[in-house]
C-alpha positions as CSV (number, residue, x, y, z in Angstrom):
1,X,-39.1,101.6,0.9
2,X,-35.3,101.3,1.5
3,X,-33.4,104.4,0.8
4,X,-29.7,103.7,-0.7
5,X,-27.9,106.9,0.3
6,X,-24.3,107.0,-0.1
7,X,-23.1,104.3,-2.8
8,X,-19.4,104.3,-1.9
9,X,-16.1,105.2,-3.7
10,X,-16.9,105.2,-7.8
11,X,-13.6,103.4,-8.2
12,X,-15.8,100.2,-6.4
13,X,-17.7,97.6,-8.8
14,X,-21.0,99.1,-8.6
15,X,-22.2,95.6,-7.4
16,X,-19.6,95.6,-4.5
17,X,-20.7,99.1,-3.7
18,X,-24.7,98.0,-3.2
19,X,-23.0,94.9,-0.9
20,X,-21.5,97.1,1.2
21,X,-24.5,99.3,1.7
22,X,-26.9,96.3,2.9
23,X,-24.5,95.3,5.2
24,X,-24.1,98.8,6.5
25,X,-28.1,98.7,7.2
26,X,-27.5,95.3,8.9
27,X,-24.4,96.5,11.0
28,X,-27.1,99.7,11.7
29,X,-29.6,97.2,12.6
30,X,-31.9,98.3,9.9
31,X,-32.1,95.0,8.9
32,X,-32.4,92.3,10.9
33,X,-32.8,88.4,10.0
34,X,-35.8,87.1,8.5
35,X,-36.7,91.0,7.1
36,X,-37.4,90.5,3.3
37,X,-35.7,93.1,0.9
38,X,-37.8,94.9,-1.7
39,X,-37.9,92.6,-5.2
40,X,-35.3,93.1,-7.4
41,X,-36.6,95.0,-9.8
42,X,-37.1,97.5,-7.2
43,X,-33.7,97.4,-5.7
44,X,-32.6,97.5,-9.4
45,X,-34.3,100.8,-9.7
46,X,-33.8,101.8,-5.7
47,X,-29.9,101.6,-6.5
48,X,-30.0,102.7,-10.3
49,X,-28.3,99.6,-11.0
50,X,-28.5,97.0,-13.8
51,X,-29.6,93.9,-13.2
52,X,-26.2,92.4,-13.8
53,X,-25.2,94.3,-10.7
54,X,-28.0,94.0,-8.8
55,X,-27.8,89.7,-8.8
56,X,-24.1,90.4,-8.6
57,X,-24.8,92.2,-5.2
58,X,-27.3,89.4,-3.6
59,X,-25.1,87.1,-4.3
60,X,-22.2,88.2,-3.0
61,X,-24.6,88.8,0.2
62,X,-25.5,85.1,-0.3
63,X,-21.8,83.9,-0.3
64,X,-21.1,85.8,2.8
65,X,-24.4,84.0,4.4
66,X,-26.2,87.4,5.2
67,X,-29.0,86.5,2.8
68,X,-31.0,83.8,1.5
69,X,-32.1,83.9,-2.3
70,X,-35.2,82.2,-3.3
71,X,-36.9,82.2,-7.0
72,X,-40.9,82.0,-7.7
73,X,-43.7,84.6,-7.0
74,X,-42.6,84.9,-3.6
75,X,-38.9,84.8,-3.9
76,X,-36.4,87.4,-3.4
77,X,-33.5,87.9,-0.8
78,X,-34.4,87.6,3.1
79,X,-31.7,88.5,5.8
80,X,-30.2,85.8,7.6
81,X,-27.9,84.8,10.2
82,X,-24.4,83.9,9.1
83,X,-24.7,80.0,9.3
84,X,-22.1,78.1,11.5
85,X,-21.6,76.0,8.7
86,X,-20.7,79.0,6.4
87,X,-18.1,80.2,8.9
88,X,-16.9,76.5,9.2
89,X,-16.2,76.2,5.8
90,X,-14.1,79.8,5.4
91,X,-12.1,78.7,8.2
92,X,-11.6,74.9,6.9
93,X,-10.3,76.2,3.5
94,X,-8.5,78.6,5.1
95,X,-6.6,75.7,7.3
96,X,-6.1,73.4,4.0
97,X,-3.1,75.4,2.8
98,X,-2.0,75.7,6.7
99,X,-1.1,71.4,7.1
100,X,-3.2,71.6,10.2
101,X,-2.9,68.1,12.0
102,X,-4.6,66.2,15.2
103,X,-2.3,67.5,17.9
104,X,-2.8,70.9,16.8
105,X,-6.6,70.4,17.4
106,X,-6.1,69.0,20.2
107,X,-3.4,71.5,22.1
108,X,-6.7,73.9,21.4
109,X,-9.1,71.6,22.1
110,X,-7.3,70.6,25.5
111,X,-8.0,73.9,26.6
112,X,-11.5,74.7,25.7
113,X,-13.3,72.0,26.2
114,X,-13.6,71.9,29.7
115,X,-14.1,75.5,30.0
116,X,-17.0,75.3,27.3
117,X,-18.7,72.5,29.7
118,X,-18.3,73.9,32.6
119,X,-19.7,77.3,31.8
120,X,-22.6,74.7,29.6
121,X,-23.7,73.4,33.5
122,X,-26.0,75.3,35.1
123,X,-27.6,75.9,31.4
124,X,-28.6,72.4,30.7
125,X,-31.8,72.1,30.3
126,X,-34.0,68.8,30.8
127,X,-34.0,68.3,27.1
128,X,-30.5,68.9,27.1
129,X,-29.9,66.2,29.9
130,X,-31.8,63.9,27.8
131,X,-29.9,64.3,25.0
132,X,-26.8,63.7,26.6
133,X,-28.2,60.5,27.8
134,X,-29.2,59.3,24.2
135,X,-25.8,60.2,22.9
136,X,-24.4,57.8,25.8
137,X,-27.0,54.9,25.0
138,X,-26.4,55.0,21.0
139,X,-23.0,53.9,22.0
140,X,-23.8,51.3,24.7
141,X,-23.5,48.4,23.8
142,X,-20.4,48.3,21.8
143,X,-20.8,47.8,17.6
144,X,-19.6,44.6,16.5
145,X,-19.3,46.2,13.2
146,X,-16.2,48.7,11.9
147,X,-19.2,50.9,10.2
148,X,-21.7,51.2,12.8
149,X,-18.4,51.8,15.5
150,X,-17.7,54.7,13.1
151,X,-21.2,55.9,13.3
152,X,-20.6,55.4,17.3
153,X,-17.3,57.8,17.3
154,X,-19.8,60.6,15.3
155,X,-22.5,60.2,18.1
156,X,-19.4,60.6,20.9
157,X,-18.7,64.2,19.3
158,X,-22.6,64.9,19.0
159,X,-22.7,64.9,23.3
160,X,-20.0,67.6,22.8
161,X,-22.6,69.3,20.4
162,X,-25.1,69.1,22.8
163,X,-22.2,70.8,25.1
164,X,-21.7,73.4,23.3
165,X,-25.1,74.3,22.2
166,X,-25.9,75.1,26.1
167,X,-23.0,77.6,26.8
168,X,-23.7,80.8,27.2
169,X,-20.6,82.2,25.6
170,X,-21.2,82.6,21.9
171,X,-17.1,83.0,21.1
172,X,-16.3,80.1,23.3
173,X,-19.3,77.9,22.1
174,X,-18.8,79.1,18.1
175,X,-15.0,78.1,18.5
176,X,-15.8,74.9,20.2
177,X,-18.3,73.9,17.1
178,X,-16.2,74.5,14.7
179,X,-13.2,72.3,15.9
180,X,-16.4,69.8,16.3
181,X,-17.5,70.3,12.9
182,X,-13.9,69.9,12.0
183,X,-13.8,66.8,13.9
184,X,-16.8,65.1,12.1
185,X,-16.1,66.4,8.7
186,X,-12.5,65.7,8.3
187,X,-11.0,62.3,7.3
188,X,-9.0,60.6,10.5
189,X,-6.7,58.1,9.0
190,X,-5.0,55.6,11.1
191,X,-2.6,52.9,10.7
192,X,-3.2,49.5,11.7
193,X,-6.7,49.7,13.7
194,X,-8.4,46.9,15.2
195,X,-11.9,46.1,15.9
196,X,-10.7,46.1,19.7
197,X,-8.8,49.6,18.8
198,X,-12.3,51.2,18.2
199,X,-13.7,48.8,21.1
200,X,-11.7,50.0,23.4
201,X,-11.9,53.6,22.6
202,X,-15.9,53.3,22.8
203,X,-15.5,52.0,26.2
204,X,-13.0,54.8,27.2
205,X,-15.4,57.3,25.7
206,X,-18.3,56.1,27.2
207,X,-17.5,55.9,30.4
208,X,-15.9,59.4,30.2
209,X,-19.2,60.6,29.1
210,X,-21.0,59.1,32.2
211,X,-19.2,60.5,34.4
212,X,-19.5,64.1,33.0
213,X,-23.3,63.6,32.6
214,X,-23.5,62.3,36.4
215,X,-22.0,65.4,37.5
216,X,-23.8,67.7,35.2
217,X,-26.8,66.2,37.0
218,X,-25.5,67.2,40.0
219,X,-24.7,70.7,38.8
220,X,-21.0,70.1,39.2
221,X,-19.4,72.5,37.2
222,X,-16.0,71.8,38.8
223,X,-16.5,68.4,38.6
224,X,-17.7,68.5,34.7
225,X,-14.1,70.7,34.4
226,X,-11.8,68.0,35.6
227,X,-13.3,65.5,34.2
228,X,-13.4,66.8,30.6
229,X,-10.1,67.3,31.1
230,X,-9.3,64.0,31.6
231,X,-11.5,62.9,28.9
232,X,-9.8,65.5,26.4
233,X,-6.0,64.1,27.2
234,X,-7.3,60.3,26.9
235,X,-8.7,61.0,23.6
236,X,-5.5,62.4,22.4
237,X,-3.3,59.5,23.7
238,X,-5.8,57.0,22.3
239,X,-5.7,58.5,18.4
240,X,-1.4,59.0,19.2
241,X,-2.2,55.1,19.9
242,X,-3.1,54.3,16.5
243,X,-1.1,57.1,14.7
244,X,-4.2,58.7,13.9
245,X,-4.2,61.8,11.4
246,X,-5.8,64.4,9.6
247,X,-6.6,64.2,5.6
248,X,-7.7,67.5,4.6
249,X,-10.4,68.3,2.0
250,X,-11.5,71.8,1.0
251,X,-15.4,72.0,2.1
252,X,-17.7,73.0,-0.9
253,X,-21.1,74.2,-0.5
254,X,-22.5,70.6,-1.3
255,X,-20.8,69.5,1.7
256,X,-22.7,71.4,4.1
257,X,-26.1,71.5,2.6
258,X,-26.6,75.0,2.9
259,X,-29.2,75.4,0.4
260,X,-31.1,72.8,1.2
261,X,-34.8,73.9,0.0
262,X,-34.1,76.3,-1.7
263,X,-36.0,76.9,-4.8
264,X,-32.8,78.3,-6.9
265,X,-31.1,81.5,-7.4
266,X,-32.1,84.7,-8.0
C-alpha cells in the first residue's frame, strides 16, 4: 500500500497537491512504468481526498502522459512513459503562436541531422538495414500520381525515423523526431508544383538515400555525415524551389491517437 506523506502547501488545489506527490514517487523511482496504482477508491481514502479530487489528480497525471487511465473491473491508472507524441504536441502548440517557418526547421535541422546518423551507424541493426531498404524501394519507381507522390515524400522522412530510432543519444534522437513529426504532421504549401516538381524531388531524395544506406552498410559513419549533409542542404534548396511553406495547426489529442484502446476515463 502507497503511503502519501507530505501533501504539499494547503494553499495548493488538493488535486494539484496528490499530482505532485505521484510524480515525486516517480522522480524517486518508486514508480516505474507499467506499475498499476491502488484503485481509486483507495487512493481516495490513501489521500483523504474526494473523489472530485482524486479524478482531478489522474488526470492531470494523464495530460502530462505519466499515466494511462482505463475503466472496467480491471481499470485504474498505470504509470507510463511520457509519449513522444505528447511532447510533440506541447512543443507544436507552443511553436503556433511563435510563426515558425521551413527555413527555421531547416537551419536546425541542417545541423542535427547528420550528427543524429552518424552517431545512428554502428547501431543499425539488420532489421534496421532492412528497413531502410524498404523505405528506399516504396519510393522507386516514381508515382505517376500527385497522391501516392505525397505518400512517397511521408515514406522519405520515415528512413529518417528509422535514423533516429537507432541513435544512441536520447536528446539528440528525441529532438531529431520531433522536427520529423513536425515534418509529417504539418501542412507544406507550395506555389505552383508540378508533377515533375515532386518527380524530381523523389529522384533527388532517393538517390540521397542510397548513398547514405551504402555507406551505413559499410559502417561509414563519416561518410553517412557528409552525405546527410548534402542531402539536408538539397532538400532545403528544393522546397526554396517551389516557395514551399509551413501552415500551422495546433495538434489536438485526436491527432495523435493517444488513446487509442483505451476503454475510457476514469
Amino acid at each position: 500500500m502507497l503511503q502519501p506523506g507530505n501533501k504539499g502547501p494547503r494553499t495548493t488545489k488538493r488535486g494539484d497537491q496528490v499530482a505532485e506527490l505521484i510524480k515525486s514517487w516517480i522522480t524517486d523511482g518508486k514508480l516505474r512504468p507499467g506499475m498499476r496504482l491502488n484503485k481509486e477508491a483507495e487512493l481516495q481514502e490513501m489521500f483523504n481526498v474526494s473523489r472530485g479530487s482524486m479524478r482531478e489528480a489522474l488526470k492531470s497525471l494523464e495530460v502530462q502522459g505519466l499515466v494511462r487511465l482505463s475503466t472496467g473491473p480491471d481499470g485504474g491508472a498505470t504509470i507510463t512513459r511520457v509519449p513522444l507524441a505528447r511532447a510533440f504536441q506541447s512543443l507544436q502548440n507552443y511553436l503556433f503562436f511563435e510563426s515558425i517557418s521551413l527555413e527555421d526547421i531547416y537551419a536546425v535541422r541542417r545541423v542535427l541531422e547528420p550528427l543524429l546518423a552518424a552517431g545512428a551507424v554502428e547501431h543499425l541493426t539488420d532489421a534496421d538495414l532492412e528497413s531502410l531498404e524498404r523505405s528506399v524501394e516504396v519510393c522507386e519507381p516514381f508515382a505517376a500520381s500527385h497522391e501516392r507522390a505525397l505518400d512517397q515524400r511521408q515514406e522519405d522522412i520515415r528512413f529518417h525515423d528509422v535514423l533516429a530510432g537507432a541513435n544512441p543519444n536520447a536528446f539528440l534522437r528525441c529532438a531529431c523526431q520531433i522536427i520529423n513529426q513536425m515534418l509529417h504532421s504539418l501542412v507544406i504549401v507550395a506555389g505552383n508544383v508540378t508533377q515533375d516538381d515532386y518527380q524530381a524531388f523523389g529522384r533527388q531524395t532517393v538517390a540521397a538515400h542510397r548513398a547514405i544506406l551504402d555507406a551505413a552498410r559499410r559502417r561509414d559513419a563519416r561518410a553517412v555525415e557528409k552525405l546527410m549533409a548534402t542531402h539536408m542542404e538539397e532538400a532545403e534548396a528544393q522546397l526554396r524551389k517551389v516557395h514551399a511553406a509551413l501552415r500551422q495547426k495546433l495538434v489536438l489529442d485526436s491527432d495523435l491517437g493517444l488513446h487509442a484502446g483505451r476503454k475510457g476515463a476514469s
